[in-house]
FIDOTI-895130 format. One record per atom (N, C-alpha, C): atom name; x, y, z. Coordinates in Angstrom, 3 decimals. Layout:
BEGIN
<rec atom="CA" xx="X" yy="Y" zz="Z"/>
...
//
This chain:
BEGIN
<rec atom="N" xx="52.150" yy="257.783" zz="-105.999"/>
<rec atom="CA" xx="51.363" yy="256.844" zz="-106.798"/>
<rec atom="C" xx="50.377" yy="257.641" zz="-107.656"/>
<rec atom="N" xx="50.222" yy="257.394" zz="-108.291"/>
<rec atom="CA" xx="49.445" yy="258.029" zz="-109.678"/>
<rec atom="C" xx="48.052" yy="257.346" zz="-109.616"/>
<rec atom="N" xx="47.219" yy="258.266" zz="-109.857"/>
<rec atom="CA" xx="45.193" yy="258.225" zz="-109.627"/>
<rec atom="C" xx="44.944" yy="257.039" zz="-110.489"/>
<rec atom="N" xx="44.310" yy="256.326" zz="-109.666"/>
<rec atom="CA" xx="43.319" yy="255.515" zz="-110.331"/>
<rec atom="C" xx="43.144" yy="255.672" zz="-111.832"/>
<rec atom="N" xx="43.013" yy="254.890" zz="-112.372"/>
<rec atom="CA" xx="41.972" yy="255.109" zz="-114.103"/>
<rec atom="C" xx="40.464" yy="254.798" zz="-113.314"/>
<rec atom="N" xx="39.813" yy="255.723" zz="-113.333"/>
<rec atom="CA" xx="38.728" yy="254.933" zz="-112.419"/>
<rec atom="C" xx="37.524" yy="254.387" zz="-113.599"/>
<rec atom="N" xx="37.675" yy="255.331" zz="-114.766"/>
<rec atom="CA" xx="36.563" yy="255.386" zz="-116.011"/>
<rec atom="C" xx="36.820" yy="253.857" zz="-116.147"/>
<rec atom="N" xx="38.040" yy="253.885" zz="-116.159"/>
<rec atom="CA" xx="37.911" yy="251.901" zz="-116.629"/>
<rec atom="C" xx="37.658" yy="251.223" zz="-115.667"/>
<rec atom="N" xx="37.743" yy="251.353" zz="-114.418"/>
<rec atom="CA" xx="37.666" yy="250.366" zz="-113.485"/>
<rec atom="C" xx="35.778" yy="250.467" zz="-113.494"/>
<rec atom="N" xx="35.039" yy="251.730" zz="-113.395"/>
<rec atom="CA" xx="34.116" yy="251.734" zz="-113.730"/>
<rec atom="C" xx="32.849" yy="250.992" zz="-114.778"/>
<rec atom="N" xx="33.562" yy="250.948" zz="-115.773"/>
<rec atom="CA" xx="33.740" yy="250.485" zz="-117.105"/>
<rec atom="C" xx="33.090" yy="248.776" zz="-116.734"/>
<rec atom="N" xx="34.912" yy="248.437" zz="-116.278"/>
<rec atom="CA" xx="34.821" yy="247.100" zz="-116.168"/>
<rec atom="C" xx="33.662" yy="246.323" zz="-115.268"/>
<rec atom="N" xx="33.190" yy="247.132" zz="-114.322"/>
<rec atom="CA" xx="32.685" yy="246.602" zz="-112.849"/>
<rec atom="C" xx="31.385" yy="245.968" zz="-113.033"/>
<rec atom="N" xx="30.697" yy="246.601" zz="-114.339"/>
<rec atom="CA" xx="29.828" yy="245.963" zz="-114.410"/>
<rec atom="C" xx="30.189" yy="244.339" zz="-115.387"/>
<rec atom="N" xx="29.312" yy="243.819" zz="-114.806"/>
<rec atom="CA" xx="29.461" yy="242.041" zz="-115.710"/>
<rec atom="C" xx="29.369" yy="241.845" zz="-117.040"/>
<rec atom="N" xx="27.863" yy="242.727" zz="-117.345"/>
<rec atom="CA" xx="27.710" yy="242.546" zz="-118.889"/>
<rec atom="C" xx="28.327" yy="243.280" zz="-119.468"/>
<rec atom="N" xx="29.327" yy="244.713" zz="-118.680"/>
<rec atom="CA" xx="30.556" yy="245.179" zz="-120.247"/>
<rec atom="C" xx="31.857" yy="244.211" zz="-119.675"/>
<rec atom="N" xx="31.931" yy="243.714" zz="-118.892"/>
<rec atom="CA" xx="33.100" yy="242.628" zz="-118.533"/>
<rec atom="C" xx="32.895" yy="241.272" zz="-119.240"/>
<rec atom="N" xx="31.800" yy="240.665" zz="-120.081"/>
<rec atom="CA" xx="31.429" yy="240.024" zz="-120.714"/>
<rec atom="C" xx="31.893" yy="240.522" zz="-122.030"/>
<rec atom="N" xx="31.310" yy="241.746" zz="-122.137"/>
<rec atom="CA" xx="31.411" yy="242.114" zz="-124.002"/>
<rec atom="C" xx="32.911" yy="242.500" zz="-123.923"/>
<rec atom="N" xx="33.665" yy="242.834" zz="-123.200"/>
<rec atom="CA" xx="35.602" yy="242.958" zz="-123.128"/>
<rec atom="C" xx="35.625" yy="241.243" zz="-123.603"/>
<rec atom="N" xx="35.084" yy="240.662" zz="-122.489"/>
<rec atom="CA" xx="35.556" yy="238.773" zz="-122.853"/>
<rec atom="C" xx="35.681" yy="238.333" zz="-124.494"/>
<rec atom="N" xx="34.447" yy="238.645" zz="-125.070"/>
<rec atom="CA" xx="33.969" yy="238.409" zz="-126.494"/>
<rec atom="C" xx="35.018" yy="239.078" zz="-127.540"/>
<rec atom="N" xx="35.313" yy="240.165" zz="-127.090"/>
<rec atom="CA" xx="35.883" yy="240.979" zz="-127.861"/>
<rec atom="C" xx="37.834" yy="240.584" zz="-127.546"/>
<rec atom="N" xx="37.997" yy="239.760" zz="-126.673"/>
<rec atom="CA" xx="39.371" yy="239.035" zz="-126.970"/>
<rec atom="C" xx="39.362" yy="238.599" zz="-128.185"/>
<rec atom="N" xx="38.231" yy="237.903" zz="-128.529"/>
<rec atom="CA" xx="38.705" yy="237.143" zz="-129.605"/>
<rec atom="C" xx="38.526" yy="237.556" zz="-130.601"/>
<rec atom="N" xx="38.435" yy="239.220" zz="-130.907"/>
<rec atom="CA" xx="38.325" yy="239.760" zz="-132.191"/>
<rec atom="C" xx="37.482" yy="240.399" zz="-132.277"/>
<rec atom="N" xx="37.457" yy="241.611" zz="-133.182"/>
<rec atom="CA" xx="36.085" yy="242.303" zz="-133.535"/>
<rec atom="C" xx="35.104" yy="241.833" zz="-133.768"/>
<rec atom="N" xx="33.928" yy="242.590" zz="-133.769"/>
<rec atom="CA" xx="32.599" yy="242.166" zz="-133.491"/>
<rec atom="C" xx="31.519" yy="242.832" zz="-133.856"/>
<rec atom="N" xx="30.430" yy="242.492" zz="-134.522"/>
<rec atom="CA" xx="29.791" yy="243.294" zz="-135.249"/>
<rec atom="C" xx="28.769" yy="243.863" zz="-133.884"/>
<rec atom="N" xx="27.959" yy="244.770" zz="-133.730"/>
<rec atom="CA" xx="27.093" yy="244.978" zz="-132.847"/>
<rec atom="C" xx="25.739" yy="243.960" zz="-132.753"/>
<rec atom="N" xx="25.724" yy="243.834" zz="-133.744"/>
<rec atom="CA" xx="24.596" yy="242.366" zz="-133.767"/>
<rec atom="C" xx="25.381" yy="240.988" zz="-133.023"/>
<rec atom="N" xx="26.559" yy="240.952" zz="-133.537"/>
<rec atom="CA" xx="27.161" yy="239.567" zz="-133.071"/>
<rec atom="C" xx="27.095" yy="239.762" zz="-131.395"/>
<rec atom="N" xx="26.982" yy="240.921" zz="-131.320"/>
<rec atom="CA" xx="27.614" yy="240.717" zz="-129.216"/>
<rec atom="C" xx="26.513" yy="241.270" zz="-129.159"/>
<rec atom="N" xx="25.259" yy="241.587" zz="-129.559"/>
<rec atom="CA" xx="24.023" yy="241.016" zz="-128.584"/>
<rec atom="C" xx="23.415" yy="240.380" zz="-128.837"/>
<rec atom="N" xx="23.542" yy="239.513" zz="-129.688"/>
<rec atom="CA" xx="23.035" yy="238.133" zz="-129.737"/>
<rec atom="C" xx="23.786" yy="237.179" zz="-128.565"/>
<rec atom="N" xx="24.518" yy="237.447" zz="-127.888"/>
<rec atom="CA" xx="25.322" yy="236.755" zz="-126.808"/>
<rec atom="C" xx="24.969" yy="236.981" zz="-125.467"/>
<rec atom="N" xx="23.662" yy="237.965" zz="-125.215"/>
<rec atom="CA" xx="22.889" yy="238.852" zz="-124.063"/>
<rec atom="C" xx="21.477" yy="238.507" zz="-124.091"/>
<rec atom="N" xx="20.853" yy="238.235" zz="-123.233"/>
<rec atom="CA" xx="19.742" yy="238.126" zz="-122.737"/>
<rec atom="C" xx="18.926" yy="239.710" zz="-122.728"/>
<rec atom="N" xx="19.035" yy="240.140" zz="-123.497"/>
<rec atom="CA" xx="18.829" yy="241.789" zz="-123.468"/>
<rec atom="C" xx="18.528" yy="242.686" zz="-124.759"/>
<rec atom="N" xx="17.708" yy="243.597" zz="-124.561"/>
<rec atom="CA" xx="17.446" yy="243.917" zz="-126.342"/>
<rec atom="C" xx="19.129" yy="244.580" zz="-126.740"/>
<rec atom="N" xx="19.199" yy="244.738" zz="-128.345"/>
<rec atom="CA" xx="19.929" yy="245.559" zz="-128.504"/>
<rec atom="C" xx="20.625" yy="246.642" zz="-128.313"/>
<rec atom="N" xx="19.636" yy="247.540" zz="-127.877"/>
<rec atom="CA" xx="19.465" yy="248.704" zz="-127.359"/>
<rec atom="C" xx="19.715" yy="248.983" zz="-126.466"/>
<rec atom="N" xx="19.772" yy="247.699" zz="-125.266"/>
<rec atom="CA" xx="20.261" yy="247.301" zz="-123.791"/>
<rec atom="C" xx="21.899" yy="247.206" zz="-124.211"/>
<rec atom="N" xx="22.438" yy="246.417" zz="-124.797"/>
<rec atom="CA" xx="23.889" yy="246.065" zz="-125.049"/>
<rec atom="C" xx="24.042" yy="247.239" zz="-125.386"/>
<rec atom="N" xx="23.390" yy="247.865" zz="-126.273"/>
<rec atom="CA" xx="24.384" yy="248.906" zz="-126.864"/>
<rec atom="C" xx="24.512" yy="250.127" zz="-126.077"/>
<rec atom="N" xx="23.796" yy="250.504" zz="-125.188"/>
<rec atom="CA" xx="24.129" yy="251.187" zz="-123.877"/>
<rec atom="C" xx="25.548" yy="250.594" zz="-123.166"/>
<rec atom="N" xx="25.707" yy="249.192" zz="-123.351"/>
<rec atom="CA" xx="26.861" yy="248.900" zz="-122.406"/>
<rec atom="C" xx="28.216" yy="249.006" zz="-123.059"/>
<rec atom="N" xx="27.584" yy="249.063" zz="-124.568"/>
<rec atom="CA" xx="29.235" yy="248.977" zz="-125.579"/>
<rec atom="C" xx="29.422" yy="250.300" zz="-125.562"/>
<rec atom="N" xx="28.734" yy="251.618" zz="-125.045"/>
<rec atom="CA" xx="28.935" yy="253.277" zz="-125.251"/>
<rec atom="C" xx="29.680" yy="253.241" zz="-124.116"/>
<rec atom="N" xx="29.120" yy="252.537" zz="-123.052"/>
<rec atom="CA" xx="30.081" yy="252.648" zz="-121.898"/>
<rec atom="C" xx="31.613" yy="252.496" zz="-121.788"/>
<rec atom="N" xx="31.948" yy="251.151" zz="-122.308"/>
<rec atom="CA" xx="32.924" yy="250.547" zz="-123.217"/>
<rec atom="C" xx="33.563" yy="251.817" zz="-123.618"/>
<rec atom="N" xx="33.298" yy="252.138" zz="-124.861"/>
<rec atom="CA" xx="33.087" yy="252.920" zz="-125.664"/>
<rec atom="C" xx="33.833" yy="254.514" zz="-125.475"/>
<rec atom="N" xx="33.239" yy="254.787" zz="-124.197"/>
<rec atom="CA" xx="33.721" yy="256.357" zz="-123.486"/>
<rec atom="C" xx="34.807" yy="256.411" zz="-123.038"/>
<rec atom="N" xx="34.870" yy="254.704" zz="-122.320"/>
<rec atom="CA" xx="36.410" yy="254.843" zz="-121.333"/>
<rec atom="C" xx="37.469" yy="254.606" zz="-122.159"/>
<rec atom="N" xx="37.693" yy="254.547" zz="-123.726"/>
<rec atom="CA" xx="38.461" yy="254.000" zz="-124.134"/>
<rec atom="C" xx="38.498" yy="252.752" zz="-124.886"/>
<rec atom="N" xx="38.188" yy="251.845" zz="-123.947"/>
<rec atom="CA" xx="38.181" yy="250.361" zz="-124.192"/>
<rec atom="C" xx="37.872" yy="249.893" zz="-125.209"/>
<rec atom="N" xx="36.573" yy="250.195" zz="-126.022"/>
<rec atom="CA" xx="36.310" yy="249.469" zz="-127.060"/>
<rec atom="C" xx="36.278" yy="250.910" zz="-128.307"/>
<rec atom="N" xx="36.494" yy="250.394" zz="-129.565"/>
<rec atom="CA" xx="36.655" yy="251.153" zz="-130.853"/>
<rec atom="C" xx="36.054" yy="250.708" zz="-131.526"/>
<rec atom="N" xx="35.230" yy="251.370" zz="-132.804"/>
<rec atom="CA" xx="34.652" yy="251.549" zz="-133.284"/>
<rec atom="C" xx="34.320" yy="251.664" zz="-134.501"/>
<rec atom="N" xx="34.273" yy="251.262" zz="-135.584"/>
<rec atom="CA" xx="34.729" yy="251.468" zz="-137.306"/>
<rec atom="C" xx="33.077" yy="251.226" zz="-137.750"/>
<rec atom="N" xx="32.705" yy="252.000" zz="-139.140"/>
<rec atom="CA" xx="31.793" yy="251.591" zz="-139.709"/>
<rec atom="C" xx="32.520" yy="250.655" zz="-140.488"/>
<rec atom="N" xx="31.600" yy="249.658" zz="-140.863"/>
<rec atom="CA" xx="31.308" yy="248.941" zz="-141.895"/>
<rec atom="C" xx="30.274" yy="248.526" zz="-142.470"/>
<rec atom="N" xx="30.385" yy="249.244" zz="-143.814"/>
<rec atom="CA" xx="28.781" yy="249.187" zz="-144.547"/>
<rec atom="C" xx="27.884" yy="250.014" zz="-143.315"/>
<rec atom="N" xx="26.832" yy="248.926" zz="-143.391"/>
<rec atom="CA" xx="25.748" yy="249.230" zz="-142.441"/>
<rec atom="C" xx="26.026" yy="248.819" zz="-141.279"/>
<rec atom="N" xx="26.835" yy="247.980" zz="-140.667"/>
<rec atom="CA" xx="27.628" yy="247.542" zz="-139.606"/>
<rec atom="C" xx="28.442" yy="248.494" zz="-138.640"/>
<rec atom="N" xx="28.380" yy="248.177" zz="-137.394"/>
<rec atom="CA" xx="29.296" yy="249.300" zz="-136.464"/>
<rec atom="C" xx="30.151" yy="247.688" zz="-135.805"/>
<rec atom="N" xx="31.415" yy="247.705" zz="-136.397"/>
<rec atom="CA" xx="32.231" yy="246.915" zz="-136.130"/>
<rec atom="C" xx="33.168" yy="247.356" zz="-134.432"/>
<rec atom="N" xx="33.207" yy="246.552" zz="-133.746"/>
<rec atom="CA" xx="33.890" yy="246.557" zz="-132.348"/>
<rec atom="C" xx="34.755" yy="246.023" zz="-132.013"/>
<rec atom="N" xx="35.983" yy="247.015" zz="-131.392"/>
<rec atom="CA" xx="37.377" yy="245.935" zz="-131.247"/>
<rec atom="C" xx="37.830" yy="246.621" zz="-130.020"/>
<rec atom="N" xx="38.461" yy="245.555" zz="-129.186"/>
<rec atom="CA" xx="39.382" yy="246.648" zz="-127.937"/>
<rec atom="C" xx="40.414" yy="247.214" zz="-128.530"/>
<rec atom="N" xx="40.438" yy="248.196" zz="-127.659"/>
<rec atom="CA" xx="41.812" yy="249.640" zz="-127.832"/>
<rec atom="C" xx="42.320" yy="248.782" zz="-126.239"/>
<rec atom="N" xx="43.284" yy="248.522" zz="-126.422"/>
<rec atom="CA" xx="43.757" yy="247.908" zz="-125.231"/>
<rec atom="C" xx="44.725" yy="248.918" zz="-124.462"/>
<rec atom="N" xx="44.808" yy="250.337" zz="-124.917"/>
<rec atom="CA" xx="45.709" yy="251.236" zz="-123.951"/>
<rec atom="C" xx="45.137" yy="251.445" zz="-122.679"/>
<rec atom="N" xx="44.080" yy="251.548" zz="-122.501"/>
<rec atom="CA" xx="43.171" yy="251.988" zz="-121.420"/>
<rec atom="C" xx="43.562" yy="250.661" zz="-120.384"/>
<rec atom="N" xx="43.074" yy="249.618" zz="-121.011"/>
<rec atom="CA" xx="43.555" yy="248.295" zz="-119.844"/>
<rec atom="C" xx="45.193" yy="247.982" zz="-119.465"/>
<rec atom="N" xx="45.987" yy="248.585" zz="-120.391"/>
<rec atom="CA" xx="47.019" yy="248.115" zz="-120.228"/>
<rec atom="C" xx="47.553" yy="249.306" zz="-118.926"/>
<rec atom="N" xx="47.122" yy="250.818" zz="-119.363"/>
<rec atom="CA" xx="47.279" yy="251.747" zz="-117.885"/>
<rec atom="C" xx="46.782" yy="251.481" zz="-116.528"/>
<rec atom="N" xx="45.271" yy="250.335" zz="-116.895"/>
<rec atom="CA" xx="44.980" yy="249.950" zz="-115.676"/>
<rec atom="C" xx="45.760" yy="248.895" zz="-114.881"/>
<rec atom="N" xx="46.292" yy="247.933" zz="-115.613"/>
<rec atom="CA" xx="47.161" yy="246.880" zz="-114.916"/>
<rec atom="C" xx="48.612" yy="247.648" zz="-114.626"/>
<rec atom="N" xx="48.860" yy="248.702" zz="-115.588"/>
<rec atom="CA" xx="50.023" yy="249.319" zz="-114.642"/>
<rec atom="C" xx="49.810" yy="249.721" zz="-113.050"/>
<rec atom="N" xx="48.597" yy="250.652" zz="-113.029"/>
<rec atom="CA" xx="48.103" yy="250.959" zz="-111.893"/>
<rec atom="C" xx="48.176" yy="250.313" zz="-110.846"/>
<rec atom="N" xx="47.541" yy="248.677" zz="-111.084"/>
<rec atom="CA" xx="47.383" yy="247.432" zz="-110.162"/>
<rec atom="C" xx="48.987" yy="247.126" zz="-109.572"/>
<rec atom="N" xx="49.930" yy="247.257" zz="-110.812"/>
<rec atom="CA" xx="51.138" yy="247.102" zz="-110.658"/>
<rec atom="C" xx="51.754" yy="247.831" zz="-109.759"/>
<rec atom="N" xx="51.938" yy="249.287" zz="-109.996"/>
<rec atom="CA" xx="52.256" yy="250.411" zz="-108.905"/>
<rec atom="C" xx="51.420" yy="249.813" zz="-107.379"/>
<rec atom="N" xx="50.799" yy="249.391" zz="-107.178"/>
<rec atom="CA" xx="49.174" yy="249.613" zz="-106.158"/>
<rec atom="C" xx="50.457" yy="248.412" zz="-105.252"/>
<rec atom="N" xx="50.437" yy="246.938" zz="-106.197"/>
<rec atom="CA" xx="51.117" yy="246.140" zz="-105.821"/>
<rec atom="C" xx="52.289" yy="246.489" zz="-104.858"/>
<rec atom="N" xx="53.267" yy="246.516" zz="-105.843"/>
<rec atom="CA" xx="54.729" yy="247.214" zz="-105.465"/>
<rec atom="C" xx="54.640" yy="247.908" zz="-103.994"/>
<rec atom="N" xx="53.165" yy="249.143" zz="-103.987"/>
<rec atom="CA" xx="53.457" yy="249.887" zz="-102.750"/>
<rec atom="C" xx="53.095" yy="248.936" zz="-101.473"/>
<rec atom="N" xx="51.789" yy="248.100" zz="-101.237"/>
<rec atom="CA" xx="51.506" yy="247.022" zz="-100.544"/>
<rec atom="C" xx="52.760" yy="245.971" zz="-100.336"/>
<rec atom="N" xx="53.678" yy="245.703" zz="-101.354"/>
<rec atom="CA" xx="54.641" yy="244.899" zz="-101.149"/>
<rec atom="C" xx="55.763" yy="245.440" zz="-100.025"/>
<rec atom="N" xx="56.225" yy="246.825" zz="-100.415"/>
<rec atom="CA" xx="56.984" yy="247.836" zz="-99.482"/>
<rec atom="C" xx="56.890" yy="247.933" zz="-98.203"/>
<rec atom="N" xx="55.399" yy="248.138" zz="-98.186"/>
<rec atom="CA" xx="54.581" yy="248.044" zz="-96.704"/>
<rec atom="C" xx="54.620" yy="247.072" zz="-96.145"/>
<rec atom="N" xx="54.423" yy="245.832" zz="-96.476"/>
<rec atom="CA" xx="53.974" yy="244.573" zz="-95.651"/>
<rec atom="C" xx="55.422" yy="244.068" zz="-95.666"/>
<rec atom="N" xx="56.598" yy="244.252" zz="-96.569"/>
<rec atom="CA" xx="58.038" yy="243.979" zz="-96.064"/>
<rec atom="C" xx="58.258" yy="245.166" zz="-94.938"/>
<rec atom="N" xx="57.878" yy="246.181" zz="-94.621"/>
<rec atom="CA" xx="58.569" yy="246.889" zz="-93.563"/>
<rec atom="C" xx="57.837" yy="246.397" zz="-92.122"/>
<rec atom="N" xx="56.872" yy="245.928" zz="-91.981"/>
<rec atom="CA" xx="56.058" yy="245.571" zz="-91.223"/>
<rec atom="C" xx="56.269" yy="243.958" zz="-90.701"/>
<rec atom="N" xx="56.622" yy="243.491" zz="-91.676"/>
<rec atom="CA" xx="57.460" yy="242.560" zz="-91.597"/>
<rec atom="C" xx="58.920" yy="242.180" zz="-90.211"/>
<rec atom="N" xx="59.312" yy="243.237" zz="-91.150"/>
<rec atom="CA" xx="61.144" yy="243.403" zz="-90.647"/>
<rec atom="C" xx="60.352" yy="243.946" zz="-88.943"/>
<rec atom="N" xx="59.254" yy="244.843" zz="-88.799"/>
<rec atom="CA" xx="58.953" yy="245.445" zz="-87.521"/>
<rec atom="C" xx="58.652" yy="243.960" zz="-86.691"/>
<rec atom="N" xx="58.001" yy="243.254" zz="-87.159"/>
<rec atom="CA" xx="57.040" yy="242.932" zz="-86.231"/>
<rec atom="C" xx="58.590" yy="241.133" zz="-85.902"/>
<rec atom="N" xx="59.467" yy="241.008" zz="-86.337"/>
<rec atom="CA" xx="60.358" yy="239.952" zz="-86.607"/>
<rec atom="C" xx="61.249" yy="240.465" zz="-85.382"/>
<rec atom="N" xx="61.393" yy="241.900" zz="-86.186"/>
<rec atom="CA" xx="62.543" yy="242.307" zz="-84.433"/>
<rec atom="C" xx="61.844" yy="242.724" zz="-82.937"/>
<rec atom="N" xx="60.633" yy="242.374" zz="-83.173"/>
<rec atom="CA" xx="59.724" yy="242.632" zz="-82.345"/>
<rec atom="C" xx="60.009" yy="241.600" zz="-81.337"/>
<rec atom="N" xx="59.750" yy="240.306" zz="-82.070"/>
<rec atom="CA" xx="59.940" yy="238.532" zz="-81.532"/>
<rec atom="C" xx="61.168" yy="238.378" zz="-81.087"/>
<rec atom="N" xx="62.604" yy="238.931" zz="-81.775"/>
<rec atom="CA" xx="63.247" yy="238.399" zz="-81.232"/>
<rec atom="C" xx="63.948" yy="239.547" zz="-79.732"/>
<rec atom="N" xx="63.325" yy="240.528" zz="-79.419"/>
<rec atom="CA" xx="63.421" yy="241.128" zz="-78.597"/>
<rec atom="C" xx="62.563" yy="240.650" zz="-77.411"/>
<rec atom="N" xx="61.262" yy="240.415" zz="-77.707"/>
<rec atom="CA" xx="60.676" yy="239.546" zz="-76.510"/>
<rec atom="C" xx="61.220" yy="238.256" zz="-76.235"/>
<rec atom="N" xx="62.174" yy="237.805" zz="-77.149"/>
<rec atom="CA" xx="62.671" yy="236.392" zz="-76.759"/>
<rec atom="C" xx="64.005" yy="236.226" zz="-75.800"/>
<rec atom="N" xx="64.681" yy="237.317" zz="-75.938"/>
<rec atom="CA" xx="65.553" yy="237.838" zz="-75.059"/>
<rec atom="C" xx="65.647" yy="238.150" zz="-73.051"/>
<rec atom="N" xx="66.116" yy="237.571" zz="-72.548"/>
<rec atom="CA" xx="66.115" yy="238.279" zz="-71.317"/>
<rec atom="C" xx="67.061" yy="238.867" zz="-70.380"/>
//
């Protein structure tokens, strides 16, 4: 199984950059527009969009005087692979454990 992305899981864990990912489904975003959506100065968000920012997740374009924001969705899409692999191996496991614990029953049912 292949390592964690942990920068993103990191990333994500907190609420208010799991908020500004939410916002940013629906399209780019000026840096003013997504902290006006925070209880928090600017300066507060924009600590959380660098975070964003490092792992990948969010991108970045000037415009004009504007720092426009959009997801790079490779980073999330390696993470749900991850979840995927993570899955699959838990699935393997709990079918073999399964099959153990079934011939288990019908051996005690025997006499």
């Amino acid at each position: 199984m292949r390592q964690a992305p942990s920068e993103v899981f990191a990333a994500l864990g907190d609420p208010t950059r799991a908020a500004i990912v939410a916002l940013l489904l629906d399209g780019e975003r000026s840096a003013g527009d997504i902290a006006r959506h925070f209880d928090m100065s600017r300066p507060g968000v924009g600590k959380h969009v660098r975070v964003l920012e490092k792992a990948g997740i969010v991108a970045v374009r000037p415009e004009g005087r504007e720092r426009m924001h959009r997801l790079n969705p490779q980073p999330l899409i390696k993470a749900a692979g991850w979840f995927g692999e993570l899955s699959r191996f838990w699935d393997e496991r709990l079918d073999i454990l399964k099959t153990i614990l079934e011939n288990e029953e019908g051996s005690h049912g025997k006499a």
